[in-house]
C-alpha positions as CSV (number, residue, x, y, z in Angstrom):
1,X,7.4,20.9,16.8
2,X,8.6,17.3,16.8
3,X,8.7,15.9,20.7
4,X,7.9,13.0,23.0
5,X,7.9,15.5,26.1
6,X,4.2,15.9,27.6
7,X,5.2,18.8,29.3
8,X,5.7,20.9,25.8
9,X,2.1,20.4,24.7
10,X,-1.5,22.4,25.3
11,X,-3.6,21.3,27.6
12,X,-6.4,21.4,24.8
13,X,-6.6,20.9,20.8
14,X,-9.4,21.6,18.4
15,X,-8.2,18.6,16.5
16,X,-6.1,15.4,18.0
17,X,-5.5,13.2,15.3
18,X,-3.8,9.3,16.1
19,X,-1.6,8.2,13.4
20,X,1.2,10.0,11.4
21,X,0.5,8.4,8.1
22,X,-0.7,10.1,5.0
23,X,-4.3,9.8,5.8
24,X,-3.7,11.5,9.9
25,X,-1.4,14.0,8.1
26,X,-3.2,15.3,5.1
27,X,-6.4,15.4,8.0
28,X,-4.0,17.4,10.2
29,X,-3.1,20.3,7.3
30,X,-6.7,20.6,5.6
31,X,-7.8,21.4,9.6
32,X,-5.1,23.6,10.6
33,X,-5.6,25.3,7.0
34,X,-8.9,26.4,8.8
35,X,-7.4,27.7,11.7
36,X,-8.1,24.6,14.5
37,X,-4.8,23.8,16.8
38,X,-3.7,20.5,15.6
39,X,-1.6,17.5,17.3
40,X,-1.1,14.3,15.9
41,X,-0.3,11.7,18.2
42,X,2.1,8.8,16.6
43,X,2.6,5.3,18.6
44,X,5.7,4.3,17.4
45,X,8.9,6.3,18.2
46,X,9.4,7.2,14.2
47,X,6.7,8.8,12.0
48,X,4.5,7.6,8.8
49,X,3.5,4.6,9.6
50,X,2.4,1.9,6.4
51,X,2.4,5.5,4.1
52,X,6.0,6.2,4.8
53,X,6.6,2.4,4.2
54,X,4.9,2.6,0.4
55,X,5.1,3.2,-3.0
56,X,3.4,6.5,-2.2
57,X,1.8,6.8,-5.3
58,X,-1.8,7.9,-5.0
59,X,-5.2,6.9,-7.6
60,X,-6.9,10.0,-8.6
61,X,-9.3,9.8,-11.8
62,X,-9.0,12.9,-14.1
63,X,-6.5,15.1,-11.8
64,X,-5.6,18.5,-13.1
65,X,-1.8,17.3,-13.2
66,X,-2.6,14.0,-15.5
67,X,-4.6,16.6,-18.1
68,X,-1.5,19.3,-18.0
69,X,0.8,16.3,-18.8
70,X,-1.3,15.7,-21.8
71,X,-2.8,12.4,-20.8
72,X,-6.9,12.4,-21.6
73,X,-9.6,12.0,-18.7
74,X,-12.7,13.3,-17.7
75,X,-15.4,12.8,-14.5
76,X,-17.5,10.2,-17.3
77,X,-14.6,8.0,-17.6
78,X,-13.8,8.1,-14.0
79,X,-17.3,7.4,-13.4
80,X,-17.3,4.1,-15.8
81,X,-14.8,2.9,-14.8
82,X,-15.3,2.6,-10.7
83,X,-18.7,1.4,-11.7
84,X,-17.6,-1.4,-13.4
85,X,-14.5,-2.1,-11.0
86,X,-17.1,-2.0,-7.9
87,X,-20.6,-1.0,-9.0
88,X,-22.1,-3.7,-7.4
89,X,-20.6,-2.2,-3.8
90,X,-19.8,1.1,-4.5
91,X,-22.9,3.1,-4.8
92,X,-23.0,6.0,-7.5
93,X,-22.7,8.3,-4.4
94,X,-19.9,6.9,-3.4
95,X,-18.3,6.9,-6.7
96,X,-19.4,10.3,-7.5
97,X,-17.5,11.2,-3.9
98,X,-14.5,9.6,-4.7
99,X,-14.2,11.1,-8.3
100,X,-14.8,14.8,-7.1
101,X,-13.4,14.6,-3.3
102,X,-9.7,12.6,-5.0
103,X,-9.0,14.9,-7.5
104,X,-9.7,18.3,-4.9
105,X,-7.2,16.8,-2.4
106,X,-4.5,16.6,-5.3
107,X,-5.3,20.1,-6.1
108,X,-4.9,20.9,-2.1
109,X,-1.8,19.0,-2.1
110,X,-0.5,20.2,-4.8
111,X,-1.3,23.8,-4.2
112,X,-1.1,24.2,-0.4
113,X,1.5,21.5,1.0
114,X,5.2,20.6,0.0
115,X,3.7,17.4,-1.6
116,X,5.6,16.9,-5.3
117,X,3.2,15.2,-7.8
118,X,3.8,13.5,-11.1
119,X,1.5,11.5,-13.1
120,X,2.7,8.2,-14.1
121,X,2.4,6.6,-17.3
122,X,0.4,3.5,-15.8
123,X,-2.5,1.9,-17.1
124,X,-5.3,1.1,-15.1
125,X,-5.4,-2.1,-14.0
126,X,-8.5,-3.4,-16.0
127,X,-8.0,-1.6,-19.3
128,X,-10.5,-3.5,-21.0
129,X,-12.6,-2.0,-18.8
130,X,-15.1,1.1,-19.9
131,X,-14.0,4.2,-18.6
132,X,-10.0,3.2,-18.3
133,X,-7.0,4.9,-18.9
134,X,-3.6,4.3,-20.2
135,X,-1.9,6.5,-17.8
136,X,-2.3,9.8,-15.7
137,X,-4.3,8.5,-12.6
138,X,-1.8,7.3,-10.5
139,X,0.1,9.8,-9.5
140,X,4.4,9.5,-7.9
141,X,6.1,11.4,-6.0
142,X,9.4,13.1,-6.8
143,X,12.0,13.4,-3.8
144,X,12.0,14.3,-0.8
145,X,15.3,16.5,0.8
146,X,14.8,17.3,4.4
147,X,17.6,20.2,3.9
148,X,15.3,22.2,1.8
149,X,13.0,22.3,5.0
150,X,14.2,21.3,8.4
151,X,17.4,18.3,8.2
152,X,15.6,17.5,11.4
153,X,13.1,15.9,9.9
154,X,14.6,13.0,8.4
155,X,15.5,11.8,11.5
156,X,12.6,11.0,13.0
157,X,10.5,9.6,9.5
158,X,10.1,5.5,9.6
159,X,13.6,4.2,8.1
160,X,12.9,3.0,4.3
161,X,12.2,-0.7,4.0
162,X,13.7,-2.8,0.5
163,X,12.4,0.1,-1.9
164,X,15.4,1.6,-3.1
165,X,15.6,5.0,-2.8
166,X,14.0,5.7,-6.7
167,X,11.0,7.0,-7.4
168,X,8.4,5.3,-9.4
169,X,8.8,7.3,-12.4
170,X,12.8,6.0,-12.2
171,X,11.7,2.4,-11.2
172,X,9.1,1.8,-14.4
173,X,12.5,2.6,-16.6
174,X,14.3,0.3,-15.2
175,X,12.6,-2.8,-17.2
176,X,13.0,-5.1,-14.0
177,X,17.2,-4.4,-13.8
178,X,19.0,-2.8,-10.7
179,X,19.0,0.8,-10.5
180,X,22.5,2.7,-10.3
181,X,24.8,2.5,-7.1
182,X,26.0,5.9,-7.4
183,X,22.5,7.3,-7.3
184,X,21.5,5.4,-4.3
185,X,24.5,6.0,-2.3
186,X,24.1,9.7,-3.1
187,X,20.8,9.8,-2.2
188,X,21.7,7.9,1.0
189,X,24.8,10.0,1.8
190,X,22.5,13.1,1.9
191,X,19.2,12.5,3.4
192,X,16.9,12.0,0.6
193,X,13.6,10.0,0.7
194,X,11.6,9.0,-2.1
195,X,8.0,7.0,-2.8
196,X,6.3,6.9,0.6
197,X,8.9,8.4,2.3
198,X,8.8,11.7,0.2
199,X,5.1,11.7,0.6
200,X,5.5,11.8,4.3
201,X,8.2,14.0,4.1
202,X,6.7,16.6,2.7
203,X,3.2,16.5,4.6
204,X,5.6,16.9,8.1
205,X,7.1,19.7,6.8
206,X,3.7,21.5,5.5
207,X,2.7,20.3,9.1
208,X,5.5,21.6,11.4
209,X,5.3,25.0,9.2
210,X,1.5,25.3,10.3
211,X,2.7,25.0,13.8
212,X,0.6,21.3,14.2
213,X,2.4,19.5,17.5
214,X,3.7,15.9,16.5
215,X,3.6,14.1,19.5
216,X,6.2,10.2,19.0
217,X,6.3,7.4,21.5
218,X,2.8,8.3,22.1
219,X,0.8,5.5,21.9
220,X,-3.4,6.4,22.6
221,X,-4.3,3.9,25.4
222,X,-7.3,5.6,26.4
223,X,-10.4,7.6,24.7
224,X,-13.8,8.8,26.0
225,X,-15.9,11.3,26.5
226,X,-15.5,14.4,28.5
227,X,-17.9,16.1,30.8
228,X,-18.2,19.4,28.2
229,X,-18.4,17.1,25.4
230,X,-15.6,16.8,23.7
231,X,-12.9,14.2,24.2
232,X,-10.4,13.1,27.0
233,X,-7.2,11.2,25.5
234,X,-4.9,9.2,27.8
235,X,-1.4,8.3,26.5
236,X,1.1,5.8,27.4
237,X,-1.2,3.9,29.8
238,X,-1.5,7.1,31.8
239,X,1.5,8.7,31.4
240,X,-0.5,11.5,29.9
241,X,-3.6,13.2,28.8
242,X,-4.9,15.7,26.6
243,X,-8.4,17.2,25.5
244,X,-9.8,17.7,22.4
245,X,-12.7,18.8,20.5
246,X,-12.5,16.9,18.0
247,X,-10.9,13.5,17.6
248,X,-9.4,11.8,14.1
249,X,-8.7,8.2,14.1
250,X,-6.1,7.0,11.8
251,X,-3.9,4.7,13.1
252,X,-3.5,2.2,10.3
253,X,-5.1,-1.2,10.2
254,X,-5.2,-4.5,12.1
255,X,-2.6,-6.8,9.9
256,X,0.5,-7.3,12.9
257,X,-2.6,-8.1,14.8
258,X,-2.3,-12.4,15.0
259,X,-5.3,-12.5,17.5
260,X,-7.5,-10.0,14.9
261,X,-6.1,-12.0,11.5
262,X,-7.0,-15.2,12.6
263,X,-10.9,-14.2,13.8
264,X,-11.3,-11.3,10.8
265,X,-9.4,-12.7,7.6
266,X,-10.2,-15.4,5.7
267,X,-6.6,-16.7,5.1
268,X,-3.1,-16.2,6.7
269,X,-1.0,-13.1,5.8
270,X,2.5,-12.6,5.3
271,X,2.3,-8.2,6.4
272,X,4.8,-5.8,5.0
273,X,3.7,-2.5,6.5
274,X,4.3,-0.8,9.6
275,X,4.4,-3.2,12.4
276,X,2.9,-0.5,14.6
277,X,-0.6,-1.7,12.8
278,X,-1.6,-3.5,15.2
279,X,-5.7,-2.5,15.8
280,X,-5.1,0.1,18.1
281,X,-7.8,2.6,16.5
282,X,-10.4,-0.3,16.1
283,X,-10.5,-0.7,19.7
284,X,-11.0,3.1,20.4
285,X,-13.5,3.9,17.9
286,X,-15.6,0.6,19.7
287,X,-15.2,1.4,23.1
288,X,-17.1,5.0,22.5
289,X,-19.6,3.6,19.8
290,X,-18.2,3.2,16.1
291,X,-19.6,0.2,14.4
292,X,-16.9,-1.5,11.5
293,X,-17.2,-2.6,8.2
294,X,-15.6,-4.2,5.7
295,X,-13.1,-6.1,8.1
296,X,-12.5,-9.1,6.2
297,X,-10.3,-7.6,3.8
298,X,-7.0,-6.4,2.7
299,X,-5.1,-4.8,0.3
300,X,-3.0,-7.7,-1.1
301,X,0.5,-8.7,-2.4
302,X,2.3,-11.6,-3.2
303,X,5.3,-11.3,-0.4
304,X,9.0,-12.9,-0.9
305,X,10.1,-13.4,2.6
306,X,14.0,-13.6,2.4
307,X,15.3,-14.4,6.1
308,X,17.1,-11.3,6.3
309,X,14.1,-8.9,5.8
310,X,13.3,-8.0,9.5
311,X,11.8,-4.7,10.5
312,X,11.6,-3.1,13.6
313,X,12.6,-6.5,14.9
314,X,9.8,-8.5,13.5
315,X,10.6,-10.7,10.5
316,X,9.1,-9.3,7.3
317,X,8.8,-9.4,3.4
318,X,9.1,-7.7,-0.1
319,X,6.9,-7.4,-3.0
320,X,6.9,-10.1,-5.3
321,X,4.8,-9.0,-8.1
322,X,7.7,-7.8,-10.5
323,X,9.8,-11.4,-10.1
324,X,6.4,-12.9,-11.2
325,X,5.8,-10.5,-13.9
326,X,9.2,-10.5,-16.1
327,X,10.1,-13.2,-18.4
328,X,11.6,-16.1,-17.5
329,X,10.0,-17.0,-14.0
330,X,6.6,-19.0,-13.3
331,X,4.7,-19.4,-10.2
332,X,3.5,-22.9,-8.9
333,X,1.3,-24.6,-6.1
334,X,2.1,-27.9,-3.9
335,X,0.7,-29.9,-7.5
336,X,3.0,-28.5,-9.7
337,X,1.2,-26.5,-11.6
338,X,0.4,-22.8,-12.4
339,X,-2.6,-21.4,-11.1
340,X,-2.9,-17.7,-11.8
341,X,-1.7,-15.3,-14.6
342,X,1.7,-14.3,-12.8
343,X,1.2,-10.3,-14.3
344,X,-2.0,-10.2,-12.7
345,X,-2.2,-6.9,-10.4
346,X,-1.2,-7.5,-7.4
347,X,-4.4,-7.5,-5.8
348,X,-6.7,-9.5,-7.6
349,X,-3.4,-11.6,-7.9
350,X,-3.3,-12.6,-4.1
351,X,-7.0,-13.5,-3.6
352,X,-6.5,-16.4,-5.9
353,X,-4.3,-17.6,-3.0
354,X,-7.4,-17.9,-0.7
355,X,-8.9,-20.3,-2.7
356,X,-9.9,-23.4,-1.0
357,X,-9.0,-27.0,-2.4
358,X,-13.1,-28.6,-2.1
359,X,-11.3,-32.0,-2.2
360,X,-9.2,-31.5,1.3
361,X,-10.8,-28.1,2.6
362,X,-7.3,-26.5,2.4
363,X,-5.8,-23.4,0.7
364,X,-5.4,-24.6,-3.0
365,X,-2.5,-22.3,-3.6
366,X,-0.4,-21.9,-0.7
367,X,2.2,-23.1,-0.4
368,X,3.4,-21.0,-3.8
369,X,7.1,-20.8,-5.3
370,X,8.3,-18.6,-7.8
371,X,10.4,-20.9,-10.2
372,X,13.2,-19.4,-12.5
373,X,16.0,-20.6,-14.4
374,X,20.0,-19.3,-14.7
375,X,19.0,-17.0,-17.2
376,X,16.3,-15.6,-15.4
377,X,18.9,-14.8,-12.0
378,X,21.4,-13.1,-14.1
379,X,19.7,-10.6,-15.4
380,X,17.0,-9.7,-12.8
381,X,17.1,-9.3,-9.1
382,X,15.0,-11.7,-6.8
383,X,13.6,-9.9,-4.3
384,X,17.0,-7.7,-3.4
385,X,19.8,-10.0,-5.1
386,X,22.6,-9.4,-7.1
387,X,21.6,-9.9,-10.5
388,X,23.7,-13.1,-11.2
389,X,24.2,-14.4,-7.8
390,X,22.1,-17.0,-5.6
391,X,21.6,-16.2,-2.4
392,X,21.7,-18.9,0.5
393,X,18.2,-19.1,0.9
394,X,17.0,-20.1,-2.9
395,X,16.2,-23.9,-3.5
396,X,19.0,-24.7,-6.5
397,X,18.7,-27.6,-8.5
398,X,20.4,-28.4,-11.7
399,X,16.9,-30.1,-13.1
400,X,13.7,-29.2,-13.1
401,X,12.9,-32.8,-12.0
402,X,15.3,-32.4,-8.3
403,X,13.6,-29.0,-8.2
404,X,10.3,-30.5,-7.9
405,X,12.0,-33.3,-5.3
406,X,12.9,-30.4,-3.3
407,X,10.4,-28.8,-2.7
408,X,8.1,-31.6,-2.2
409,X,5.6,-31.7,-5.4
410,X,5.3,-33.7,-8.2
411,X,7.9,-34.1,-10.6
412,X,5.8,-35.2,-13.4
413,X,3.1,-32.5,-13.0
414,X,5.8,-30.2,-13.0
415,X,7.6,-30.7,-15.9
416,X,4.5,-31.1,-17.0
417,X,3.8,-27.5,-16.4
418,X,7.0,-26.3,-17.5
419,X,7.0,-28.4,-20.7
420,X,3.4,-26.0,-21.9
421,X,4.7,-22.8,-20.4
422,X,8.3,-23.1,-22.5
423,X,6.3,-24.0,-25.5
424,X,4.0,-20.6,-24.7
425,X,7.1,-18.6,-24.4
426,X,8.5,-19.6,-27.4
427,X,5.5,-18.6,-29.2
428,X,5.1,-15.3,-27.1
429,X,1.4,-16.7,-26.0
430,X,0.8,-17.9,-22.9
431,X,-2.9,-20.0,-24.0
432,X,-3.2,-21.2,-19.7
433,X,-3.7,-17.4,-18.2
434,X,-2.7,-14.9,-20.9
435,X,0.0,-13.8,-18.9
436,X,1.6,-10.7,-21.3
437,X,-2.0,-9.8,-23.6
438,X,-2.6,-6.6,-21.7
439,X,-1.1,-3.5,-21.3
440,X,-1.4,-3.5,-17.8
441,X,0.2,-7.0,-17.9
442,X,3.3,-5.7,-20.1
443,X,4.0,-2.6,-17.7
444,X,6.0,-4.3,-15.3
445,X,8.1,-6.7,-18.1
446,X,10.7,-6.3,-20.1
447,X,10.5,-4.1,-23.0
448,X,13.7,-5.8,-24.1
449,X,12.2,-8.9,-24.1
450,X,9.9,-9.7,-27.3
451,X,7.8,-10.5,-28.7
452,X,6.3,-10.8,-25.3
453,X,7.9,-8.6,-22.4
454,X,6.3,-10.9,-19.8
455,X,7.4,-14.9,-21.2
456,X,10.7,-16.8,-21.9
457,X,11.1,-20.3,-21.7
458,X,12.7,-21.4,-18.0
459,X,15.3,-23.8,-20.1
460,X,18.8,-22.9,-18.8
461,X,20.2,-24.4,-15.4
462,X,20.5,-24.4,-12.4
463,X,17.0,-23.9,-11.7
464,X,16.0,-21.7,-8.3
465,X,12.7,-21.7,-6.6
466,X,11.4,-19.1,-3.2
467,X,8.4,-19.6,-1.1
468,X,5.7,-16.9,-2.3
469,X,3.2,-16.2,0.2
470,X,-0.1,-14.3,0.0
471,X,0.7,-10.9,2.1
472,X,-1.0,-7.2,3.0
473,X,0.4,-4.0,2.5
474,X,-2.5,-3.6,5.4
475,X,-6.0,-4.6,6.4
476,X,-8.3,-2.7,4.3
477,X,-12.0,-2.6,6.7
478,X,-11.8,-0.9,10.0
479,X,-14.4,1.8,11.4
480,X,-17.5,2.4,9.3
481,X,-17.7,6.0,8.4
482,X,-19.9,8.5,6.1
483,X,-18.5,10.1,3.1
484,X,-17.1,13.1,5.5
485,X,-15.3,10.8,7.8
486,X,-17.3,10.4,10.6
487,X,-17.3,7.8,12.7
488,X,-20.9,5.9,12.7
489,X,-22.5,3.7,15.4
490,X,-24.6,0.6,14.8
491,X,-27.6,3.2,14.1
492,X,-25.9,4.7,11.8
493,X,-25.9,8.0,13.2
494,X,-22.5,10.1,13.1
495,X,-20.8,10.0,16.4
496,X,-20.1,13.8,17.0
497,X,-16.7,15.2,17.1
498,X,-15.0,11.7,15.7
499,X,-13.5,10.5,12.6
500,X,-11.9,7.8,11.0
501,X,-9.5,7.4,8.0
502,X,-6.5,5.4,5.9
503,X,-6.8,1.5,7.0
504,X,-8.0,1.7,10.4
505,X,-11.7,2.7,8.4
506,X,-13.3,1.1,6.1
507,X,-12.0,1.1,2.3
508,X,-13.4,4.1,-0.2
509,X,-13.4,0.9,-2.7
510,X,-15.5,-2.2,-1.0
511,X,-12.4,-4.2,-1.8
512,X,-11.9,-3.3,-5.3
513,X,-8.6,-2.3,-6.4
514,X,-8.8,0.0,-9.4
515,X,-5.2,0.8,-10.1
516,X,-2.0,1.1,-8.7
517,X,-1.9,3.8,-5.7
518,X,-5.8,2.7,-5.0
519,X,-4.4,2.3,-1.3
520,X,-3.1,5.3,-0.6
521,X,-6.1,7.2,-2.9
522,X,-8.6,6.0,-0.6
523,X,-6.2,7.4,2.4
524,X,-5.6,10.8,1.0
525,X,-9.1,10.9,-0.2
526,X,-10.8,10.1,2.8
527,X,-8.2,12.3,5.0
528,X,-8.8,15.2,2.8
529,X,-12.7,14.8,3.7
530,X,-12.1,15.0,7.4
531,X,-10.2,17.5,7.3
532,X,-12.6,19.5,5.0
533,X,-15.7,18.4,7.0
534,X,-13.4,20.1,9.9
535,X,-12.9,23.0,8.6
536,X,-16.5,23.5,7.6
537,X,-16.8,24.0,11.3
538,X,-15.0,27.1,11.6
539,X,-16.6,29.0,8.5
């Protein structure tokens, strides 16, 4: 049941979980799997939150689907390789927890719930790294068609954002060129949703068949103790309430939050997740107790903000890690100059725009613009366009050198720049950041393009340049929790009968960002806990 009327609901739940993402959701199954009543209560008036936004692919080291698609893994390599990605703040119980507790929720998933899997053929993002894999770990999600369940459905999931409506699998083909129009407008025409979308999908569905109450427009305003011990709820500033014994905090993270960014983060971000995220579970879990962790960081991206990306009314942003990545295109600071390897994951990518110039105290590398040339527009889209067609909001220039005049940096420094990246790309080595020498660099290129997929000279006019901005799919420290989910005070001692998981908790990783669905693993991973520490109750 799908609903925003009070008056269809129990009085009393086993299990009240806030927030319909992937985290909430996969919490909500695992628990109703063990016979609790289940609601989930979602603040905004459509369901998924940042999950139904994403990607949707999920990081899971040595899952049973990556070894029956013939890619290798095992528990040592998993092992190796989160210790040397975060070793130094993971402990080997945590990393021993992820390894196991990632790759049981796929099988749960995957066995139990609607949820579609298919490893992609993705390295890790550090494959010179010991313990790393050329593929297999992050796992996509094929589509999503609410017909085959309930068409209901689709109308009230979180309306897609610029992803087009591919899955991952479809997009890696694509070697950074538009997908087909006939596709997409069949996939529109009828319904289907893919990446994140598909993901949340098909957890609803698993949920609705359990008979788990979904409760929209339902915004948690009030949460405390009751006088038998569980846990009073009050909804829409008192428009409602509910009891529950047991209470699962997952209301995504703090990044829409302008008041909590500026005191938390250590830089400005440019958010492109749900705009629901607003910090709502962080107040909750610390007015009854929770302690937080981790809250100065994020899951990063470099964001393209064209002025017509807007979502639910707030102005908004795209990924900009594949412009950066294919050949042709170079990324530059207010001096002109490069300052990052441009196929860097996207991650360890943005943190470089934190860094502070010593000489005037400010951010070194922001303001950014991604620089490309003629050739470079007419073959790839830039963050939405029409492969051979500006768009209004580009700076054009026939020059490099009026470029540089227009957007207010030195000319000489940046044909300067240019002059060594052209000569790099002509050679197929870039000898500033080695942009192009790894596999995981090369993923995201062209294959077309050789003898490096990631370089080409920027040499035919006009040239075009947009604002880059360091952004968040979401805040990525929140409520400090134990490896089952529960909620911890400053003594560390679980708070009983509440949990925490996906952004609005603190990240399985520390801040690491091991490969691509790394977001979404810790979710699922975390979710899948709760919900197993749960149903432990009832055995």
């Amino acid at each position: 049941m799908i609903t925003t009327n009070p008056e269809l609901l129990n009085a009393r739940y086993d299990v009240a979980v806030i927030g319909s993402g992937a985290a909430g959701l996969v919490a909500a199954v695992r628990a109703a799997d063990a016979g609790h009543s289940v609601i989930v209560l979602e603040k905004a008036t459509t369901l998924g939150g940042t999950s139904g936004l994403s990607g949707g692919v999920l990081w899971a080291p040595n899952n049973h689907l990556m070894r029956e698609s013939g890619f290798d893994d095992s528990d040592e390599q998993g092992r190796d390789y989160l210790t040397a990605a975060a070793g130094d703040r993971m402990s080997p119980a945590e990393i021993d927890w992820y390894i196991q507790t990632s790759k049981r929720a796929v099988q749960f998933l995957d066995a139990e719930t609607h949820v579609s899997l298919v490893p992609l053929g993705r390295p890790d993002y550090h494959v010179e790294w010991p313990g790393s894999t050329t593929g297999g770990r992050g796992l996509d999600n094929n589509e999503f068609n609410p017909a085959d369940y309930d068409p209901a459905i689709g109308a009230h999931l979180r309306k897609p954002t610029y992803f087009p409506l591919i899955s991952m699998s479809e997009r890696d083909g694509l070697n950074g060129s538009a997908p087909d129009a006939e596709l997409l407008a069949s996939r529109k025409a009828t319904g289907v949703r893919t990446m994140g979308g598909a993901l949340v999908g098909n957890l609803l569905a698993s949920a609705l068949e359990r008979g788990i109450h979904v409760v929209r427009d339902a915004r948690v305003t009030g949460l405390s103790r009751s006088a038998d011990g569980g846990w009073s709820l009050t909804m829409r500033d008192g428009a409602f309430s509910l009891a529950a014994n047991n209470v699962v905090i997952a209301s995504g993270g703090f990044e829409w939050n302008a008041e909590l960014v500026s005191a938390l983060l250590p830089f400005t971000i440019t958010p492109i997740s749900a705009p629901s995220n607003e910090g709502d579970g962080l107040a909750l879990g610390l007015g009854v107790g929770g302690s937080l962790d981790e809250l100065t960081h994020i899951w990063g991206v470099p964001v393209i903000t064209p002025p017509s990306d807007t979502y639910d009314g707030k102005q908004s942003g795209r990924m900009g890690n594949v412009e950066m990545t294919l050949p042709g295109s170079i990324t530059v600071n207010a001096a002109g100059k490069r300052f990052v390897n441009e196929a860097l994951n996207y991650h360890d990518l943005t943190r470089v725009f934190g860094n502070v110039d010593p000489i005037t105290s400010k951010p070194a590398n922001s303001p950014a613009w991604l620089v490309f040339d003629h050739r470079f527009l007419s073959r790839y889209p830039v963050a939405g366009s029409t492969p051979g067609t500006p768009t209004e909001w580009m700076i054009s220039a026939e020059s490099p050198a009026e470029l540089a005049t227009k957007l207010g940096i030195p000319a000489a420094a940046f044909e300067a720049t240019l002059e060594r990246f052209n000569a790099d790309a002509a050679a197929g080595i870039d000898t500033e950041f080695g942009r192009g020498s790894t596999p995981q660099d090369i993923h995201l290129g062209d294959a077309n393009n050789l003898p490096n997929p990631c370089l080409a000279p920027l040499a035919t006019g006009p040239f075009y340049a947009v604002p880059l901005h360091p952004g968040a799919l979401g805040t990525a420290g929140g409520l400090r929790v134990n490896l089952d989910g529960q909620a911890l005070d400053f003594n560390s001692t679980p708070i009983e009968g509440l949990y925490a998981a996906g952004n609005c908790s603190a990240t399985a990783f520390r801040d690491a960002y091991p490969g691509g669905g790394a977001t979404l693993g810790s979710a699922i991973t975390r979710g899948f806990a709760v919900g197993e520490h749960l149903a432990a109750q009832r055995s």
